[in-house]
N, CA and C atoms as an extended XYZ file, in Angstrom:
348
Properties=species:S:1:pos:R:3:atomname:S:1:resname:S:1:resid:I:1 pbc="F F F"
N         8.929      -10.763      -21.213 N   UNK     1
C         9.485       -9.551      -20.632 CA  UNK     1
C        10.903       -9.868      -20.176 C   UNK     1
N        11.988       -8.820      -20.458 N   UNK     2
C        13.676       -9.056      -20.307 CA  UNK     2
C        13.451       -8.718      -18.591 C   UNK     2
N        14.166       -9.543      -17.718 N   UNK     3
C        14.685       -9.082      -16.521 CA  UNK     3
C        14.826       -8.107      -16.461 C   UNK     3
N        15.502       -7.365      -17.269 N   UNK     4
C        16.133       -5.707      -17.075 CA  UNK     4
C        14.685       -5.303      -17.107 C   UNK     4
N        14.131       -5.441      -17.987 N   UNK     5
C        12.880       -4.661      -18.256 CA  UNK     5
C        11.792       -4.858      -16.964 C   UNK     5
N        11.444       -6.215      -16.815 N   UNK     6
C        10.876       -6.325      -15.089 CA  UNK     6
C        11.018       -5.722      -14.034 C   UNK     6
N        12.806       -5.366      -13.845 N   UNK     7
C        13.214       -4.829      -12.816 CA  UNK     7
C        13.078       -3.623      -12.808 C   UNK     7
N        12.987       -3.067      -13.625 N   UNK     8
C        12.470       -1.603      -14.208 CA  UNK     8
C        10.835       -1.382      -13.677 C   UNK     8
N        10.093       -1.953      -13.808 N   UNK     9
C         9.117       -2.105      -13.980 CA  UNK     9
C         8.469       -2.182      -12.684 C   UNK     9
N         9.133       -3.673      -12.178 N   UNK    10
C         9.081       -3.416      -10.437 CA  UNK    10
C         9.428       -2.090       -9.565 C   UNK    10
N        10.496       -1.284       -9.983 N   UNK    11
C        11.307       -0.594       -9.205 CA  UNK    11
C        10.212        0.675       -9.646 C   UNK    11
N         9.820        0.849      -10.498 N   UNK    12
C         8.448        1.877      -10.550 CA  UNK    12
C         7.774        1.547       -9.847 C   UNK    12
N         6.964        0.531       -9.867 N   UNK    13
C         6.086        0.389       -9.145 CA  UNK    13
C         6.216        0.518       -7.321 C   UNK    13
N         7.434       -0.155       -6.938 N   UNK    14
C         7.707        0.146       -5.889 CA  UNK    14
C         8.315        1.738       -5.185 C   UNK    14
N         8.873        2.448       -6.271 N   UNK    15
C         8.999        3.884       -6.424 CA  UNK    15
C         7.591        4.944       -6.151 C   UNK    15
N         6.435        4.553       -7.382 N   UNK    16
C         5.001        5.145       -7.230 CA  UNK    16
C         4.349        4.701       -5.617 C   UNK    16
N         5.053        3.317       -5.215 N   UNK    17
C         3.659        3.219       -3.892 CA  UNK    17
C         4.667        4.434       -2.658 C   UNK    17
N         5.869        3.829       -2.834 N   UNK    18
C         6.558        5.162       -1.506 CA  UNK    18
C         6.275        6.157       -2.017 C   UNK    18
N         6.156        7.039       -3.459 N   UNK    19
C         5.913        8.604       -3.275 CA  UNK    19
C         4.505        8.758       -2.883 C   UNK    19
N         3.481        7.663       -3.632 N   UNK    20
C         2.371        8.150       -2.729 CA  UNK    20
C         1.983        8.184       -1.604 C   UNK    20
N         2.748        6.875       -0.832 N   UNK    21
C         2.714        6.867        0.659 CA  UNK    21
C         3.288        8.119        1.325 C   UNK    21
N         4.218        8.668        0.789 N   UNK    22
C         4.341        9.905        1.838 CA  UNK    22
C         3.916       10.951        1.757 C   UNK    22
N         3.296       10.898        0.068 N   UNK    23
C         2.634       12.337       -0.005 CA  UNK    23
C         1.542       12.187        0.766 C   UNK    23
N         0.704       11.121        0.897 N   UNK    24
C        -0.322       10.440        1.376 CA  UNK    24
C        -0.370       11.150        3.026 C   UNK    24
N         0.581       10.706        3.616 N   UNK    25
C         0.716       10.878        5.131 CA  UNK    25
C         1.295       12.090        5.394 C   UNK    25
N         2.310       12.599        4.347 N   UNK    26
C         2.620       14.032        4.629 CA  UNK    26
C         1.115       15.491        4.350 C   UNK    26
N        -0.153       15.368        3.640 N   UNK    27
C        -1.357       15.592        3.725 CA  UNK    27
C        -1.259       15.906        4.925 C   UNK    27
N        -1.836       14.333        5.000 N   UNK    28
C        -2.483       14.321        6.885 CA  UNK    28
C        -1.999       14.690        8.082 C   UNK    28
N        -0.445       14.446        7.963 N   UNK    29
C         0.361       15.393        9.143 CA  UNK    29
C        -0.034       16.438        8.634 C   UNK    29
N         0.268       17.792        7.744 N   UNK    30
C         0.278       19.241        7.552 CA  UNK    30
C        -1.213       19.367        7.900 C   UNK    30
N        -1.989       18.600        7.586 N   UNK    31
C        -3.791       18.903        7.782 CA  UNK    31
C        -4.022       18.800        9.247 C   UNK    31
N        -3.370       18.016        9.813 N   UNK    32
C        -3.579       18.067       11.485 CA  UNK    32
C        -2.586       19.460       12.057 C   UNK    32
N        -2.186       19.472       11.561 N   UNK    33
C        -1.079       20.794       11.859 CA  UNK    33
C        -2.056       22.279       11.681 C   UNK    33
N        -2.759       22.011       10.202 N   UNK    34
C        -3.480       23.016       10.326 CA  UNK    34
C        -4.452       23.659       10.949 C   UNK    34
N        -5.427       21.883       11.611 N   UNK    35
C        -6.373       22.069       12.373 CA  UNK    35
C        -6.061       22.049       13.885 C   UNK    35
N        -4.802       22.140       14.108 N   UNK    36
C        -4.134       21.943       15.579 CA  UNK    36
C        -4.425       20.792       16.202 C   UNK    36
N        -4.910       19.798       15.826 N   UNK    37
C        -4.883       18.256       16.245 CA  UNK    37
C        -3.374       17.898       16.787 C   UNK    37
N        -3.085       17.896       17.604 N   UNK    38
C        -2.225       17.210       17.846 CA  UNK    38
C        -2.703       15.250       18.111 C   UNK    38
N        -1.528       14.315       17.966 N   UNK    39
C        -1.848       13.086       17.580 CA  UNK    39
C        -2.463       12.216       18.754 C   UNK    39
N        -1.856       12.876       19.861 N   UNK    40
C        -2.189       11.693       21.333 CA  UNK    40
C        -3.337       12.529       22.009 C   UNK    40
N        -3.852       14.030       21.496 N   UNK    41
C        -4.979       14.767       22.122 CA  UNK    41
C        -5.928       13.895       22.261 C   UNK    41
N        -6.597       13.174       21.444 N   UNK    42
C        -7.920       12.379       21.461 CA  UNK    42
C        -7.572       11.059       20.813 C   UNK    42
N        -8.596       10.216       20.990 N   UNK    43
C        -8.861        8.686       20.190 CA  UNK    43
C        -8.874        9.064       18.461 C   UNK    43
N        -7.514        8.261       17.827 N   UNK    44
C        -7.495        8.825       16.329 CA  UNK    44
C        -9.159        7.508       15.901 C   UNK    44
N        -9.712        8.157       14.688 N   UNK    45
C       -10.762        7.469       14.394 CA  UNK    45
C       -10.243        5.877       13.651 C   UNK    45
N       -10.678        5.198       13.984 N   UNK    46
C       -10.463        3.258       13.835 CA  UNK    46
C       -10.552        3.467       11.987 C   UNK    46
N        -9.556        2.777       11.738 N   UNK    47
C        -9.639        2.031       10.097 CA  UNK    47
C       -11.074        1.954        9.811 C   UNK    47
N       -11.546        2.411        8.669 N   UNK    48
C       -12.850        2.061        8.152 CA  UNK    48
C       -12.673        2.208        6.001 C   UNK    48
N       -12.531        1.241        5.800 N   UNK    49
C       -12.308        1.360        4.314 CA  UNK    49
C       -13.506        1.980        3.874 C   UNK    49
N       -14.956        1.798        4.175 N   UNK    50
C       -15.817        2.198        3.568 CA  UNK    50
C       -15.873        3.598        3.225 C   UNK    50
N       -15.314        4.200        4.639 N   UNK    51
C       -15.515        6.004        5.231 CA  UNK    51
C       -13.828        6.101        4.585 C   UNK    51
N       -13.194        5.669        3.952 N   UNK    52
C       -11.761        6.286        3.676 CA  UNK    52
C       -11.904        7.337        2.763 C   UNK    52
N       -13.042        6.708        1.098 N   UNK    53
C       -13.138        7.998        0.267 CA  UNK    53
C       -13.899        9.522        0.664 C   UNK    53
N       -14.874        8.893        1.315 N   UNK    54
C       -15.488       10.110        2.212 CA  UNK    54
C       -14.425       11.192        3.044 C   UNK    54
N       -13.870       10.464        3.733 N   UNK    55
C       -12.797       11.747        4.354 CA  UNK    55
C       -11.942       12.210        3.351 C   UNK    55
N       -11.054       11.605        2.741 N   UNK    56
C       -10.437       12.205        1.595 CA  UNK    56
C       -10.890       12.881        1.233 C   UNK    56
N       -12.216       13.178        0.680 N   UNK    57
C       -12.806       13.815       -0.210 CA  UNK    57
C       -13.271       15.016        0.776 C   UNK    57
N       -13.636       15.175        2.180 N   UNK    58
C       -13.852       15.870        2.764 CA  UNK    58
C       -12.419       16.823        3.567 C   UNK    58
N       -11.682       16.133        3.103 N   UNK    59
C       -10.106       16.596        3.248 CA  UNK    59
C        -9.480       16.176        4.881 C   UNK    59
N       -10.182       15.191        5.759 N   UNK    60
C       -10.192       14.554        7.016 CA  UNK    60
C        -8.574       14.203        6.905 C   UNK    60
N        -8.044       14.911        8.010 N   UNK    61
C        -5.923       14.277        7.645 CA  UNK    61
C        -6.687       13.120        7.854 C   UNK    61
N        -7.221       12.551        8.857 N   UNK    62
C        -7.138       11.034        9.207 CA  UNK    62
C        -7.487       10.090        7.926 C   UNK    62
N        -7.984       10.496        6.810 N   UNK    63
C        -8.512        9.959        5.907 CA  UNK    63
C        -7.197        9.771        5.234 C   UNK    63
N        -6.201       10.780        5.092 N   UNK    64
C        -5.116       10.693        4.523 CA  UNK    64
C        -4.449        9.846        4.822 C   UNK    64
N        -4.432        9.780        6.374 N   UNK    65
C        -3.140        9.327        7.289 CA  UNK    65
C        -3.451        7.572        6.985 C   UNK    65
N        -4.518        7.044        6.764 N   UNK    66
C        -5.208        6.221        7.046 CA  UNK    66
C        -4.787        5.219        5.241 C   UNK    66
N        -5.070        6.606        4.242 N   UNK    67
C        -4.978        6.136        2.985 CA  UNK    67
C        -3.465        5.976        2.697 C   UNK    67
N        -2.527        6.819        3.328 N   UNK    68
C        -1.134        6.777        3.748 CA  UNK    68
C        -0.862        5.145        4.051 C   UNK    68
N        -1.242        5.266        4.857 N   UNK    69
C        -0.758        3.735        5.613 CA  UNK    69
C        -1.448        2.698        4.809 C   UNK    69
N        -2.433        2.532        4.143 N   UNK    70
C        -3.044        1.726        3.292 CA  UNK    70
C        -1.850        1.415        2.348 C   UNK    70
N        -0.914        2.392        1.446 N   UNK    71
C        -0.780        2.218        0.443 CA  UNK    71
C         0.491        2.093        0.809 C   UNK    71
N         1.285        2.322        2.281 N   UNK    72
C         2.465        1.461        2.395 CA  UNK    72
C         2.100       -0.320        2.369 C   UNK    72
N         1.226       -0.519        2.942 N   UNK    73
C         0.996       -1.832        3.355 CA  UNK    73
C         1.128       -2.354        1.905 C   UNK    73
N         0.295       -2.081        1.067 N   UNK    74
C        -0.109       -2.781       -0.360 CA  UNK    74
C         1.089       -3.166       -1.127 C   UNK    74
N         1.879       -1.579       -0.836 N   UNK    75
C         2.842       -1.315       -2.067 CA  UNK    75
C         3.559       -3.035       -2.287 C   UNK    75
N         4.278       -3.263       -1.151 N   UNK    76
C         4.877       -4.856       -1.602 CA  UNK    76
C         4.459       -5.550       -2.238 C   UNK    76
N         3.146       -6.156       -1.720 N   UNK    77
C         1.607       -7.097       -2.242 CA  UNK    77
C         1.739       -6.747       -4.156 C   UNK    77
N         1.401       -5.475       -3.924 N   UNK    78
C         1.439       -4.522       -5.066 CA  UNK    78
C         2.853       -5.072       -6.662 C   UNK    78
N         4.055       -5.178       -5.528 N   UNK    79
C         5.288       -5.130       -6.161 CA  UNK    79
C         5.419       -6.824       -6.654 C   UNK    79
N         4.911       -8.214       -5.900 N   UNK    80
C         4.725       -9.050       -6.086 CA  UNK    80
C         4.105       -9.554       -7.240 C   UNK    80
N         2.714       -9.332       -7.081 N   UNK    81
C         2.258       -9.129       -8.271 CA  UNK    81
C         2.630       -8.507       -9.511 C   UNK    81
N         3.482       -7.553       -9.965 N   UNK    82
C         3.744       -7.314      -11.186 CA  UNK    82
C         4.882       -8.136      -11.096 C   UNK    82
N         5.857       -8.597      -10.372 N   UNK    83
C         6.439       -9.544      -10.599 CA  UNK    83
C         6.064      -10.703      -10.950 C   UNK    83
N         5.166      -11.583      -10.819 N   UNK    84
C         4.341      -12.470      -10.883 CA  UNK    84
C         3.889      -12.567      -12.276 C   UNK    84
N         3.358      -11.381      -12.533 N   UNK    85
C         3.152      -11.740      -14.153 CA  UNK    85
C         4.249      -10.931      -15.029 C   UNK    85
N         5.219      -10.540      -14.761 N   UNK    86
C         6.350      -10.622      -15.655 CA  UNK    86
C         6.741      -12.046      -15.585 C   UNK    86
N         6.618      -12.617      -14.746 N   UNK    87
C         7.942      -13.787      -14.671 CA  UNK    87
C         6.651      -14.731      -15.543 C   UNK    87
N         5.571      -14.474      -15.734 N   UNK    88
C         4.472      -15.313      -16.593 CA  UNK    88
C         4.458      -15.180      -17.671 C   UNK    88
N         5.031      -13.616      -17.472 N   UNK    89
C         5.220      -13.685      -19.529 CA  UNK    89
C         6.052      -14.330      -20.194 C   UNK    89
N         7.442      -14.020      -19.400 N   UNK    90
C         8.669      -14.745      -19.284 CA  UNK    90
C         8.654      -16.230      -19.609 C   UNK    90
N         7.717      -16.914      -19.007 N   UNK    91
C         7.699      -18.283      -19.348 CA  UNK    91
C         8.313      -18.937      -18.020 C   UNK    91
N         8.862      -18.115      -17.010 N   UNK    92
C         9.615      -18.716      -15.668 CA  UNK    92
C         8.836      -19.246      -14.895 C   UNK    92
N         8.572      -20.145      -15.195 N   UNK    93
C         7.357      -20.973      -14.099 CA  UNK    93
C         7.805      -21.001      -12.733 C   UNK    93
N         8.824      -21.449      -12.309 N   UNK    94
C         9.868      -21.622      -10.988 CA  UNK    94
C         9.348      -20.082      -10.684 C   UNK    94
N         9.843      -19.269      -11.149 N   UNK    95
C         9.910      -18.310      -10.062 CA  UNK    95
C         8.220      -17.628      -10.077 C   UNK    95
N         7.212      -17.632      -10.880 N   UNK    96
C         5.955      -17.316      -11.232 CA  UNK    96
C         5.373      -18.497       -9.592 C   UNK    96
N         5.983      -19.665       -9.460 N   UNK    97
C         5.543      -20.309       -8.330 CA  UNK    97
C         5.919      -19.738       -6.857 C   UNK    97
N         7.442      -18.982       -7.047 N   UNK    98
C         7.477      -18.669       -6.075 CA  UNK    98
C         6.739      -17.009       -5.605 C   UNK    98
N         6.184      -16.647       -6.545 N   UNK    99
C         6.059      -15.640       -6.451 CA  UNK    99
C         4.528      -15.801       -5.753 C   UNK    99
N         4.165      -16.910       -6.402 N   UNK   100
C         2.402      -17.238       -5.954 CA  UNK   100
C         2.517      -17.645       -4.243 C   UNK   100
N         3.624      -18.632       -4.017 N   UNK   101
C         3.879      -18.911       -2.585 CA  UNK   101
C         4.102      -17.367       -1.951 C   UNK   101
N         4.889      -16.730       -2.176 N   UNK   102
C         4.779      -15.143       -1.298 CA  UNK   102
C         3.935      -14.625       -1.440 C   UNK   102
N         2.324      -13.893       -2.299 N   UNK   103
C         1.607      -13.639       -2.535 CA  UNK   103
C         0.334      -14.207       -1.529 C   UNK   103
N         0.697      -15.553       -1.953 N   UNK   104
C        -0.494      -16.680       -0.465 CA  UNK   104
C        -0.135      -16.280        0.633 C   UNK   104
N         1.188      -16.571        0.906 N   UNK   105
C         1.713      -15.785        2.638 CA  UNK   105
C         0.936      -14.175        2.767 C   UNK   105
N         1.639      -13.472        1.564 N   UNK   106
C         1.081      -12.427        2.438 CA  UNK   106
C        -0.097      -12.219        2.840 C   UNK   106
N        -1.004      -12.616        2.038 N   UNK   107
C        -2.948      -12.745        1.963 CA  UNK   107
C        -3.323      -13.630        3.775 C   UNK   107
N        -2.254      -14.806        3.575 N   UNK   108
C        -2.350      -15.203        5.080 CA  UNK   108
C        -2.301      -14.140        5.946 C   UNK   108
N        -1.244      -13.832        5.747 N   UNK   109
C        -0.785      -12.903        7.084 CA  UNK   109
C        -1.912      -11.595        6.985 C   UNK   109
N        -2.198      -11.086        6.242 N   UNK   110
C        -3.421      -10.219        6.237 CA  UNK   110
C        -4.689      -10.960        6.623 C   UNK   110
N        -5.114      -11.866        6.387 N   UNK   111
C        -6.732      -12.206        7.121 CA  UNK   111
C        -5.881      -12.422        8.690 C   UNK   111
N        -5.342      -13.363        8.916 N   UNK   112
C        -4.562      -13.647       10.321 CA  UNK   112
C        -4.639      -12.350       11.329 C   UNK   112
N        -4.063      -11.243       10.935 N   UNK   113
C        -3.718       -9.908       11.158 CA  UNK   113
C        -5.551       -8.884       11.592 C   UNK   113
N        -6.147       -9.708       10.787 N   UNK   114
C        -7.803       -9.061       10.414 CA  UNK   114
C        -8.791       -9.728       11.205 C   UNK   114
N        -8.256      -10.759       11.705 N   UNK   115
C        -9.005      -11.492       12.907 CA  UNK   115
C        -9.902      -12.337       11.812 C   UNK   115
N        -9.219      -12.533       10.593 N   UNK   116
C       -10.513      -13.499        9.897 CA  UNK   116
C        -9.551      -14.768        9.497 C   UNK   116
């Protein structure tokens, strides 16, 4: 894969996770808007990946707001990885290593972050 073409490639990918992230969270704001929730009225409901498709699907903003914020977090993680295996197709071992060293960090910093 040509650099140009990677960077292309990356810059989609990092393009698709921000439009979905805000369509994502812009949902869940207008859905709390609709149901008059305001944000500091009550305890918002705790992260639960299991219950995420369930609310979505039940149209819960918090499910949104929740899948929102999911898919900012990833998007980088997300953007790494297709870097990672461009630079594998590439044959760039050097940077395919460094890409694995940022990839390990971030996975650190997520269990760290997760209390695991």
């Amino acid at each position: 894969m040509k650099t140009s073409s990677l960077e292309r490639t990356v810059g989609r990918v990092l393009g698709a996770g921000a439009l979905a992230s805000v369509a994502l969270l812009a949902i869940g704001i207008v859905g709390m808007g609709v149901l008059h929730v305001a944000p500091l009225d009550r305890p918002f409901p705790p992260f639960d990946l299991g219950r995420l498709p369930a609310d979505v699907a039940a149209l819960r903003p918090s499910g949104f707001l929740w899948f929102g914020l999911l898919a900012v977090i990833l998007t980088p993680s997300i953007r790494v990885i297709a870097s990672l295996l461009g630079f594998a197709v590439a044959g760039e071992r050097r940077m395919v290593a460094v890409a694995v060293v940022v990839l390990a960090v971030i996975c650190l910093s997520a269990a760290l972050g997760a209390g695991g």
